[in-house]
MOPAC internal coordinates of N, CA, C and O (Angstrom, degrees):
PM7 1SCF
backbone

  N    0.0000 0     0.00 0     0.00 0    0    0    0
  C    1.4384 1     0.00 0     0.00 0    1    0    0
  C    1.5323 1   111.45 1     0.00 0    2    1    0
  O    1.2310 1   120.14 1   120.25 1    3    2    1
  N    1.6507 1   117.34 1   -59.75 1    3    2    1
  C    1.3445 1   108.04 1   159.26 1    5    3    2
  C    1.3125 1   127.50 1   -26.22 1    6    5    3
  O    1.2310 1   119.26 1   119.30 1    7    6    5
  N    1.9376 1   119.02 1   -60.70 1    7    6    5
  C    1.1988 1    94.60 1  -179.66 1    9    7    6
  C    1.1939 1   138.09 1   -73.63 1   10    9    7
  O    1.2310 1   125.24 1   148.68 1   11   10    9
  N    1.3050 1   107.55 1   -31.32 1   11   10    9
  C    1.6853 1   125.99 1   158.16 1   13   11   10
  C    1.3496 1   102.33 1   -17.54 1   14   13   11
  O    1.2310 1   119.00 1   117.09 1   15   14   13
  N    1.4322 1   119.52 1   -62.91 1   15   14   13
  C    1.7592 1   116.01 1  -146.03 1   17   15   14
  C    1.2089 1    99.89 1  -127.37 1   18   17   15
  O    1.2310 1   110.18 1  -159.76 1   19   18   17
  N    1.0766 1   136.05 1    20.24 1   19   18   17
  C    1.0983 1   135.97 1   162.00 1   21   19   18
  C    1.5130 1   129.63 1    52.22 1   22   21   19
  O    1.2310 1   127.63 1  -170.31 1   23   22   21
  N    1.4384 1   102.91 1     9.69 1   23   22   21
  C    1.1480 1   109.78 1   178.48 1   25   23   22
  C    1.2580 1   128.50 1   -64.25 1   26   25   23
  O    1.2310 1   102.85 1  -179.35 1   27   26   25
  N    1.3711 1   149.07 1     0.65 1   27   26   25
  C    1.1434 1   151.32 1   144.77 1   29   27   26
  C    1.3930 1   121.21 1   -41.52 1   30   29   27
  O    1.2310 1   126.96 1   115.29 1   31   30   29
  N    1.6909 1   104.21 1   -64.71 1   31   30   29
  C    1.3662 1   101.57 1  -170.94 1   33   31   30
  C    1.3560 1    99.46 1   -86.43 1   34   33   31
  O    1.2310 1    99.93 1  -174.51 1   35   34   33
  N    1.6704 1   153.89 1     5.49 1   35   34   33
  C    0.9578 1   142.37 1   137.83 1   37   35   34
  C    1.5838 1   128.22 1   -59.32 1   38   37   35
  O    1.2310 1   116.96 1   166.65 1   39   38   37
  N    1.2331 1   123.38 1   -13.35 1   39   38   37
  C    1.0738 1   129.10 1   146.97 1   41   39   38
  C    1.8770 1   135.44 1   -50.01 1   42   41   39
  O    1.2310 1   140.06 1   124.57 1   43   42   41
  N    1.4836 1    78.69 1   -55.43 1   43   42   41
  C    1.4611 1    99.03 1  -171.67 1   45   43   42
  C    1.6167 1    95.62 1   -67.39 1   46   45   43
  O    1.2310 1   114.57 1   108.64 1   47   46   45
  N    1.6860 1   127.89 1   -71.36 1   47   46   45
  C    0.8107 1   112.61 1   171.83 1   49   47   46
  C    1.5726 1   129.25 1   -16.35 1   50   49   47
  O    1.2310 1   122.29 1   124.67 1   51   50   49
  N    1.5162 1   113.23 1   -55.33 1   51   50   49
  C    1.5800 1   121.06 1  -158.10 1   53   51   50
  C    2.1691 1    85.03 1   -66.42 1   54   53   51
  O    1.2310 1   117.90 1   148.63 1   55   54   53
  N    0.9407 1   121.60 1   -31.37 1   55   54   53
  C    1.4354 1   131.83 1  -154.45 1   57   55   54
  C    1.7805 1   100.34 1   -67.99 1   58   57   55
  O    1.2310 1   134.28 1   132.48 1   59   58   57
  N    1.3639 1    89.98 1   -47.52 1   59   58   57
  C    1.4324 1    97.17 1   176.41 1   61   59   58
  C    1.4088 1   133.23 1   -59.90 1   62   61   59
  O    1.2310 1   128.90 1   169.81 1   63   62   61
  N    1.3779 1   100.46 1   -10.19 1   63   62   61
  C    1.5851 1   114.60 1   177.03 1   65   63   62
  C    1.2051 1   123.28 1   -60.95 1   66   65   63
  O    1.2310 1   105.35 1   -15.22 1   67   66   65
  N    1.4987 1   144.74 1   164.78 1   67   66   65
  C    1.4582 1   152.59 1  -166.05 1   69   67   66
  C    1.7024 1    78.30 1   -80.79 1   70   69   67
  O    1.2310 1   121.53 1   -45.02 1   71   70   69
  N    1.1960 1   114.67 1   134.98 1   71   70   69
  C    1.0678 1   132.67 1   168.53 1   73   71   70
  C    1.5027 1   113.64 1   -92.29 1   74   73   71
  O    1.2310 1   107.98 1   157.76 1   75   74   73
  N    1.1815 1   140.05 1   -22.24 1   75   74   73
  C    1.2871 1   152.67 1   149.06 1   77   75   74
  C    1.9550 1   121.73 1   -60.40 1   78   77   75
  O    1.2310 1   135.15 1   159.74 1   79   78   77
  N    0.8667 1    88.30 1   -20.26 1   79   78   77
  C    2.1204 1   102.91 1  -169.19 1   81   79   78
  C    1.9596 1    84.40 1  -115.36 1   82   81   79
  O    1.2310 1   121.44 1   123.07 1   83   82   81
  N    1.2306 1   114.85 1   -56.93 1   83   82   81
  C    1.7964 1    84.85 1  -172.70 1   85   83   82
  C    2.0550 1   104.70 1  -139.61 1   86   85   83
  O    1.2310 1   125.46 1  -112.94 1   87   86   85
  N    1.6286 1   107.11 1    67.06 1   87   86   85
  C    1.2870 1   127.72 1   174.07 1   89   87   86
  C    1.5457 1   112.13 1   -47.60 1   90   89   87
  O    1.2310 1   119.02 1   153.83 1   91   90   89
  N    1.2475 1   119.48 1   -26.17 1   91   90   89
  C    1.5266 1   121.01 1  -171.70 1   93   91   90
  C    1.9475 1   103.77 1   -81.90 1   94   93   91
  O    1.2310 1   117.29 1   140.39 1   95   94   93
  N    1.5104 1   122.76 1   -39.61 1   95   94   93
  C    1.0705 1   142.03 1  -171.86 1   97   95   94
  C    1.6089 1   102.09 1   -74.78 1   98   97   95
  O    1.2310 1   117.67 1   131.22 1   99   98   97
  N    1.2583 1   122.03 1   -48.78 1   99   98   97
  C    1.2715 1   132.78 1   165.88 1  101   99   98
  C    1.4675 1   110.32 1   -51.14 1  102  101   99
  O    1.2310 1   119.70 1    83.00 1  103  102  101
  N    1.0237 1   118.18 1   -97.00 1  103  102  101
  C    1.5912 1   108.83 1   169.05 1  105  103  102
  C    1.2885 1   124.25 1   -11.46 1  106  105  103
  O    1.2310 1   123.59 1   118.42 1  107  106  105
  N    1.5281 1   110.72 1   -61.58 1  107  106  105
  C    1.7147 1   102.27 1  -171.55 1  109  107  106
  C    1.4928 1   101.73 1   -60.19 1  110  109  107
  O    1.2310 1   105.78 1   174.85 1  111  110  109
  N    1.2958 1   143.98 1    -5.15 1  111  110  109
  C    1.4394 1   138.39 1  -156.56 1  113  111  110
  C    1.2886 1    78.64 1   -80.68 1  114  113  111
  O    1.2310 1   128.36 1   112.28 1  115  114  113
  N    1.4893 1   101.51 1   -67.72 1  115  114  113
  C    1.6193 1   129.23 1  -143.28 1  117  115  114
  C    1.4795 1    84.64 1   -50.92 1  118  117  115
  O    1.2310 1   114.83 1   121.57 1  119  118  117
  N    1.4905 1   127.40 1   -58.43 1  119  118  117
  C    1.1702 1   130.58 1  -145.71 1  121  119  118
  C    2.2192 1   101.59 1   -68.85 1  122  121  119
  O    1.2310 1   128.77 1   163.98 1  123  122  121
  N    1.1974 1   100.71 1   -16.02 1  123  122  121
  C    1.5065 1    96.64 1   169.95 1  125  123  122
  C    1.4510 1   119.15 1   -92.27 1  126  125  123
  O    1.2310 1   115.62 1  -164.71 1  127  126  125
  N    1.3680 1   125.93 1    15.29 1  127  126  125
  C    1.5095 1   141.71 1   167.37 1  129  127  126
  C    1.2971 1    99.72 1   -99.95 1  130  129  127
  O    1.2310 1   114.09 1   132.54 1  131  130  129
  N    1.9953 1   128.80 1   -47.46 1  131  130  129
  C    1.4066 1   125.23 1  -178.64 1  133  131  130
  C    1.8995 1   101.62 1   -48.35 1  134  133  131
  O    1.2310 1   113.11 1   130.34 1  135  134  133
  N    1.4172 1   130.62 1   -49.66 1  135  134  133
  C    1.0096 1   157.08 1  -128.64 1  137  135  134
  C    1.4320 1    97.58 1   -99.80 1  138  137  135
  O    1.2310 1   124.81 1   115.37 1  139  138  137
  N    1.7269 1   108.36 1   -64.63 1  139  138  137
  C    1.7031 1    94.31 1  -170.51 1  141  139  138
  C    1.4167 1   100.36 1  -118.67 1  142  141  139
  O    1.2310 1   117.77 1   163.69 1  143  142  141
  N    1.2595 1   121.85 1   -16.31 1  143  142  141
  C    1.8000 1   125.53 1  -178.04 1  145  143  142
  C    1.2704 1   107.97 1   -39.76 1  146  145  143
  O    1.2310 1   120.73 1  -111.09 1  147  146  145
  N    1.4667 1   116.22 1    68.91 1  147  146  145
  C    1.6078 1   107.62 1   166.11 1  149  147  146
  C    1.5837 1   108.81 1  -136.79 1  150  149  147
  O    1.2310 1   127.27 1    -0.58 1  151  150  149
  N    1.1159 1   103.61 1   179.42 1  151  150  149
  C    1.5010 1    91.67 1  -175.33 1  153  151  150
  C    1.2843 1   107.43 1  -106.07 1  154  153  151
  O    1.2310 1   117.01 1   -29.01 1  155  154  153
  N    1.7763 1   123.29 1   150.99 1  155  154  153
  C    1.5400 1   125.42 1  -151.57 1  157  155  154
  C    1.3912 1    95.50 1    84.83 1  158  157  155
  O    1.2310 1   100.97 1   157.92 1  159  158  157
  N    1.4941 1   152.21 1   -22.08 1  159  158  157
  C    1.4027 1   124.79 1   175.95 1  161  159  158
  C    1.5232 1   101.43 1  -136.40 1  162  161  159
  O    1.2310 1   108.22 1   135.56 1  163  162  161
  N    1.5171 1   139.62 1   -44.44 1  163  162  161
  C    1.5277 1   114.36 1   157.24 1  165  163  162
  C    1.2091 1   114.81 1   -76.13 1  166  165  163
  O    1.2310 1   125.70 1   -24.42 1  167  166  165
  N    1.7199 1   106.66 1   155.58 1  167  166  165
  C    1.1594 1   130.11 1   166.38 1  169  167  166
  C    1.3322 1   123.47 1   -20.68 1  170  169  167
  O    1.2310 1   114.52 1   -74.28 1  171  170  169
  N    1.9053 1   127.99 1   105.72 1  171  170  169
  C    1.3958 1    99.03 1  -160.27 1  173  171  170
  C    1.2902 1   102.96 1   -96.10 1  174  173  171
  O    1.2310 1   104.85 1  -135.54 1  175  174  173
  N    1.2745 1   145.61 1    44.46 1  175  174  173
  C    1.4616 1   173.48 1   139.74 1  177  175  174
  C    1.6151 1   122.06 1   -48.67 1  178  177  175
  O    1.2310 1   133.85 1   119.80 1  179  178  177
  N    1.8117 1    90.82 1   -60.20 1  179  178  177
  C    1.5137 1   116.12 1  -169.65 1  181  179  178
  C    1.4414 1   109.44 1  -109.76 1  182  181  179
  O    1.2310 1   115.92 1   169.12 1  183  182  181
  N    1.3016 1   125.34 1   -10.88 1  183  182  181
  C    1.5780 1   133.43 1  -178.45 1  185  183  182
  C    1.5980 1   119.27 1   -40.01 1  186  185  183
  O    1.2310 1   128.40 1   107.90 1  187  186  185
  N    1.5884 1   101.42 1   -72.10 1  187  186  185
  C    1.4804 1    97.78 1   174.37 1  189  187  186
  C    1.0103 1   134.27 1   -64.45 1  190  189  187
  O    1.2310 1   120.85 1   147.51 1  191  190  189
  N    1.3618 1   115.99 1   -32.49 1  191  190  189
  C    1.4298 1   125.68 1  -176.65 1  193  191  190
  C    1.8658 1   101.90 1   -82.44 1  194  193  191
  O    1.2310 1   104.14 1   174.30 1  195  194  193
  N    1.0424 1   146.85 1    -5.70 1  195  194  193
  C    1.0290 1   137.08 1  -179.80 1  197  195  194
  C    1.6854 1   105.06 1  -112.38 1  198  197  195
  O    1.2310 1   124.33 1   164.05 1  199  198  197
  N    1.3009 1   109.30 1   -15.95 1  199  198  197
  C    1.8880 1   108.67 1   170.32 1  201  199  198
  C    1.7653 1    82.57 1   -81.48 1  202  201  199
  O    1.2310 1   109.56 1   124.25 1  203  202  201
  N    0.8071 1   137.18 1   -55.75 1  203  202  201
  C    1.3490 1   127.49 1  -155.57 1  205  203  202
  C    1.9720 1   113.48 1   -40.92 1  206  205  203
  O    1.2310 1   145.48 1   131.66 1  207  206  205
  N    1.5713 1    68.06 1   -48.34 1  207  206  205
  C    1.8348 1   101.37 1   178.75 1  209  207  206
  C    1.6193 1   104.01 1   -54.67 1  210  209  207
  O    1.2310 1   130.84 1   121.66 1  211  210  209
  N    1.2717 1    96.69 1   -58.34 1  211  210  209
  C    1.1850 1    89.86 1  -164.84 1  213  211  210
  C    1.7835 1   132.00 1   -80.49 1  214  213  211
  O    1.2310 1   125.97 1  -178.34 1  215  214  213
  N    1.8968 1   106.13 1     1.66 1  215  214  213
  C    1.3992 1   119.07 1   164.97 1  217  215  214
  C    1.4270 1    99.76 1   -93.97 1  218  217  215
  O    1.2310 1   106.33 1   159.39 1  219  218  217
  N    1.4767 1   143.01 1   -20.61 1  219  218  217
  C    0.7962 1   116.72 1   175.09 1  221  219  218
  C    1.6929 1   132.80 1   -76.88 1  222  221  219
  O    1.2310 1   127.54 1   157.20 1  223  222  221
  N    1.5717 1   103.10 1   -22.80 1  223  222  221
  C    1.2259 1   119.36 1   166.75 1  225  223  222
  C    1.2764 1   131.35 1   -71.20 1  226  225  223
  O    1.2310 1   126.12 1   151.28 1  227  226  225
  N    1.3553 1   105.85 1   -28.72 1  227  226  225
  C    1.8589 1   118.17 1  -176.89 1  229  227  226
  C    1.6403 1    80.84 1   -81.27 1  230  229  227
  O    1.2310 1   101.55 1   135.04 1  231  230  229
  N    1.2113 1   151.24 1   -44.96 1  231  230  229
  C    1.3715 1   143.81 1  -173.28 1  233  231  230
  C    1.4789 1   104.62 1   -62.58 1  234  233  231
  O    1.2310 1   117.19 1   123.11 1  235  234  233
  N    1.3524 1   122.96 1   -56.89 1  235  234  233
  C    1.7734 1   108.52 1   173.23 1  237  235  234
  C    1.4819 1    99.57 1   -52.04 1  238  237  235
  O    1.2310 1   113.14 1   130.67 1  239  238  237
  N    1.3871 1   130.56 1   -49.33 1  239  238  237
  C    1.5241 1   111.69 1  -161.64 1  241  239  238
  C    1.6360 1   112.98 1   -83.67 1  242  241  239
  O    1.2310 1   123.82 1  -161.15 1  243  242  241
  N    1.1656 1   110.29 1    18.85 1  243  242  241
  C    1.7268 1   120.44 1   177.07 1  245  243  242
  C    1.8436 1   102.36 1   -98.34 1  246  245  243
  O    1.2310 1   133.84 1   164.80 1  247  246  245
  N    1.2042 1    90.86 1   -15.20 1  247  246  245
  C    1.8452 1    91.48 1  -176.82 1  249  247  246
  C    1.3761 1    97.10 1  -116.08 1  250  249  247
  O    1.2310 1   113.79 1   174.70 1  251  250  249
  N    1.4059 1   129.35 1    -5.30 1  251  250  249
  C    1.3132 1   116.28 1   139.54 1  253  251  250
  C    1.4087 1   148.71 1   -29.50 1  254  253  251
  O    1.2310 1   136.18 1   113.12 1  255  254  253
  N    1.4690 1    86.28 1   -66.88 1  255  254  253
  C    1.5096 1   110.80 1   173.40 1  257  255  254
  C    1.7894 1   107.42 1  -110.83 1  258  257  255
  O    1.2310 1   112.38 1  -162.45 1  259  258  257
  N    1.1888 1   131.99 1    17.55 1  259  258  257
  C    1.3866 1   145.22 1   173.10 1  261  259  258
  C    1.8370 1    99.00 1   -28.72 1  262  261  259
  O    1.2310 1   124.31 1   102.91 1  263  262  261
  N    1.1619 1   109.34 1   -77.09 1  263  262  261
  C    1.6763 1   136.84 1   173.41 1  265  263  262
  C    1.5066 1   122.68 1   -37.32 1  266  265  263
  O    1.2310 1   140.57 1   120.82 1  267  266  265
  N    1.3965 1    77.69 1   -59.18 1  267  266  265
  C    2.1036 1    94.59 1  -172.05 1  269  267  266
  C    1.3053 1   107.90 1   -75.07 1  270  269  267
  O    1.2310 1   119.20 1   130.18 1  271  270  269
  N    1.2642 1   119.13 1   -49.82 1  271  270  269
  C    1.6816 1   128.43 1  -164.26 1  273  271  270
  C    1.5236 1   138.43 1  -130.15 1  274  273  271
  O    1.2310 1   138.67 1  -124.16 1  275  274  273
  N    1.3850 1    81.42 1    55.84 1  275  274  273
  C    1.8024 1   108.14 1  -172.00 1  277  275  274
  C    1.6739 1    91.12 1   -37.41 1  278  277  275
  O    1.2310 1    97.50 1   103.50 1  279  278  277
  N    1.4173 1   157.66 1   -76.50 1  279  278  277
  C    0.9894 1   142.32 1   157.14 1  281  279  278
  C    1.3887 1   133.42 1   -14.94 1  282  281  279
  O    1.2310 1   108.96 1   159.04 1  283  282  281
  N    0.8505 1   138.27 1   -20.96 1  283  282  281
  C    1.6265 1   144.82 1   177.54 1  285  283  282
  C    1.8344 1    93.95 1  -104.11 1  286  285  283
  O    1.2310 1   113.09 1   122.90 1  287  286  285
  N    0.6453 1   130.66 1   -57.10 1  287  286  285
  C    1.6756 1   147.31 1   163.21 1  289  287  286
  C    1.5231 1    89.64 1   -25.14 1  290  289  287
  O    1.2310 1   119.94 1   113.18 1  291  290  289
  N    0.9156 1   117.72 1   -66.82 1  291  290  289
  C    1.6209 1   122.80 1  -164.78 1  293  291  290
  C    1.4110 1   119.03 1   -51.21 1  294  293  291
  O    1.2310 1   132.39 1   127.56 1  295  294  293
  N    1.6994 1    93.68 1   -52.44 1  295  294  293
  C    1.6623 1   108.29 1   171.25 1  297  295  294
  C    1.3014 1   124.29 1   -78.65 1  298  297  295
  O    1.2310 1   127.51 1   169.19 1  299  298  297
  N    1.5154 1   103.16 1   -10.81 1  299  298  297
  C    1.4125 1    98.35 1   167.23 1  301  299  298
  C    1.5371 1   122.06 1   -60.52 1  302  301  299
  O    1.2310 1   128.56 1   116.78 1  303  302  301
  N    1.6891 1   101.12 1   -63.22 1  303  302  301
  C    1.6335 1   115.88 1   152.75 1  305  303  302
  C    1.5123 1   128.60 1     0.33 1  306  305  303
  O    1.2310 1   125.15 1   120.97 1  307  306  305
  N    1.3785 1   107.72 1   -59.03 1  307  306  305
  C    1.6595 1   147.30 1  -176.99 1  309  307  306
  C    1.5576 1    83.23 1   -51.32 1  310  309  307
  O    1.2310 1   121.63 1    95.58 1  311  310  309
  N    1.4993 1   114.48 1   -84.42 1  311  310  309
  C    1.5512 1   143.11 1  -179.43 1  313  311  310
  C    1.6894 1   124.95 1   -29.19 1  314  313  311
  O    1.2310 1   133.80 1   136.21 1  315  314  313
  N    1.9225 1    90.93 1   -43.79 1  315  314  313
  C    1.0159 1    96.20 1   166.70 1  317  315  314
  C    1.4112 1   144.18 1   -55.08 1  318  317  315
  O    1.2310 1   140.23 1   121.38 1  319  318  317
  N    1.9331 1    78.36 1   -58.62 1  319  318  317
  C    1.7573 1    93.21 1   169.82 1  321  319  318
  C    1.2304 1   131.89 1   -95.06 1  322  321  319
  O    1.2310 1   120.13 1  -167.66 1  323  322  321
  N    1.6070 1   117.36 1    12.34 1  323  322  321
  C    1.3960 1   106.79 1   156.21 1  325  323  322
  C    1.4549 1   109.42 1   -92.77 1  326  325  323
  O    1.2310 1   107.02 1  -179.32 1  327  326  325
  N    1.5132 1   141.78 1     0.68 1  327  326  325
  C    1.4383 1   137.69 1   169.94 1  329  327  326
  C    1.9353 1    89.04 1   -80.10 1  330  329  327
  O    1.2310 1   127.19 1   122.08 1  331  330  329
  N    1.2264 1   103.78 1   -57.92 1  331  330  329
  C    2.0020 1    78.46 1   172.69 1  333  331  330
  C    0.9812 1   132.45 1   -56.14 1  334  333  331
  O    1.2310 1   119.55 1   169.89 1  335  334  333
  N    1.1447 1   118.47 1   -10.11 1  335  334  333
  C    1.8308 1   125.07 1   176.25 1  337  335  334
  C    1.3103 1   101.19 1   -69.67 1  338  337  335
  O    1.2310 1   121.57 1   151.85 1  339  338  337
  N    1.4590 1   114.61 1   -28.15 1  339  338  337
  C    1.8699 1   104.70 1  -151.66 1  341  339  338
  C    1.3983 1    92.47 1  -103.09 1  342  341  339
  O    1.2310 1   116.71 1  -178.66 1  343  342  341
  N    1.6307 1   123.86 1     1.34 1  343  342  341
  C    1.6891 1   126.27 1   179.35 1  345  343  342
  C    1.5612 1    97.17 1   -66.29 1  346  345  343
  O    1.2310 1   122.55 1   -33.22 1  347  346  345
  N    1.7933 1   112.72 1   146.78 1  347  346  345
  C    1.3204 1   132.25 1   174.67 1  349  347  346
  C    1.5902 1    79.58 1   -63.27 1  350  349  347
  O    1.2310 1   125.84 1   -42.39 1  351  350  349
  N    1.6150 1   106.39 1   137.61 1  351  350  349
  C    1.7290 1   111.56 1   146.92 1  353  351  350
  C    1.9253 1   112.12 1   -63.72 1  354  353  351
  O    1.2310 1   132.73 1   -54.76 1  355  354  353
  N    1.6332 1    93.02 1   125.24 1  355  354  353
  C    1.6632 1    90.01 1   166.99 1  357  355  354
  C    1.5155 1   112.94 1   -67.23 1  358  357  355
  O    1.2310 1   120.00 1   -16.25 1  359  358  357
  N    1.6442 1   117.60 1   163.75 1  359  358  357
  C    1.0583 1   124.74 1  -165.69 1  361  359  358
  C    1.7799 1    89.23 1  -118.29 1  362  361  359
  O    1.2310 1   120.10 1   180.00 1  363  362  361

C-alpha cells in the first residue's frame, strides 16, 4: 500500500515544511506517524528517520502556538509522546 500510494514519502515531504508558514500541514503529516508509525505497517526503511522528523517538527509547531493555544500545546504533547513511543529503543 505504501508503495502503491506513496504515502510515506508524501508525508515526509509535507514534514519538511516551515513549520511556522504552514503548522496545520505539518501536523497532519506528523499526525499520520502518531496513527500508523509503527513497525509491521510503516516503511521499515523510512520509520526512524521520519518519527524523528516528525517530533522534531510538532516541537517547532508547539512554540508556534506555545502563547496562543495552551490547548493545542497540550495535544501536541499527546503527539509528541506517542511518535516516541513508536521510536526503535537504542541499543
Amino acid at each position: 500500500m505504501f508503495e502503491k500510494t506513496k504515502l510515506a514519502k508524501y508525508v515526509e515531504k509535507s514534514l519538511k515544511k516551515d513549520p511556522e508558514d504552514e503548522p496545520e500541514e505539518v501536523r497532519a503529516a506528523a499526525y499520520m506517524l502518531v496513527a500508523l508509525g509503527r513497525n509491521f505497517i510503516w516503511p521499515i526503511d523510512d520509520i526512524d528517520r521520519q518519527l524523528k522528523l516528525a517530533i522534531s517538527k510538532l516541537e517547532a509547531v508547539r512554540e508556534v502556538y506555545s502563547e496562543a493555544a495552551p490547548e493545542l500545546v497540550a495535544q501536541l504533547e499527546v503527539e509528541i509522546a506517542a511518535l516516541r513511543s513508536h521510536m526503535t529503543p537504542s541499543d
